[in-house]
N, C-alpha and C positions, 0 to 999 in steps of 0.2 A: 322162473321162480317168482312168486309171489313176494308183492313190494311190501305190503305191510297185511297186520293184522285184520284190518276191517277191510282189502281188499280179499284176503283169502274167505272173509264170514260170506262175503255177494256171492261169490263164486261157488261155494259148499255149501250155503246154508245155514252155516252152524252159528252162534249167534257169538260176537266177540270177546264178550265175557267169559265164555265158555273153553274157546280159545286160547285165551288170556290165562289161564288159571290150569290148563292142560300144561301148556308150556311155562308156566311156572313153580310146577312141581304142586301144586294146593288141588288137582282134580285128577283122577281117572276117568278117560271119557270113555261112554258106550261105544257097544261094539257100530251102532246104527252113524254116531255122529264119526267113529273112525271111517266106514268106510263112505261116507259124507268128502273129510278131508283128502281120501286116497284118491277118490274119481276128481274132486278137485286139483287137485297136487299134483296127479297122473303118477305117481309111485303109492308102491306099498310100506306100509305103518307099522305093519303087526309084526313084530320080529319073529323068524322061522318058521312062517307061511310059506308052503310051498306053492309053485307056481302054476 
């Protein structure tokens, strides 16, 4: 698991703001920067994707 916020932006790409504001309920993120965070994270985000 990912230790904090600005180490999962290095590793996805996605910029921490972005992050920040997903996981605080204030953004929906695109389909591009979820699957950004998934190959990051090595799990799936999208709820009832099949595999």
């Amino acid at each position: 698991m990912r230790e904090s916020v600005a180490e999962l932006s290095r590793a996805s790409g996605v910029a921490r703001f972005t992050i920040s504001k997903a996981l605080n309920g204030e953004a929906w993120p695109d389909l591009l920067t979820l699957a950004n965070l998934e190959r990051a994270l090595e799990t799936d985000l999208w709820p009832g994707r099949e595999a």
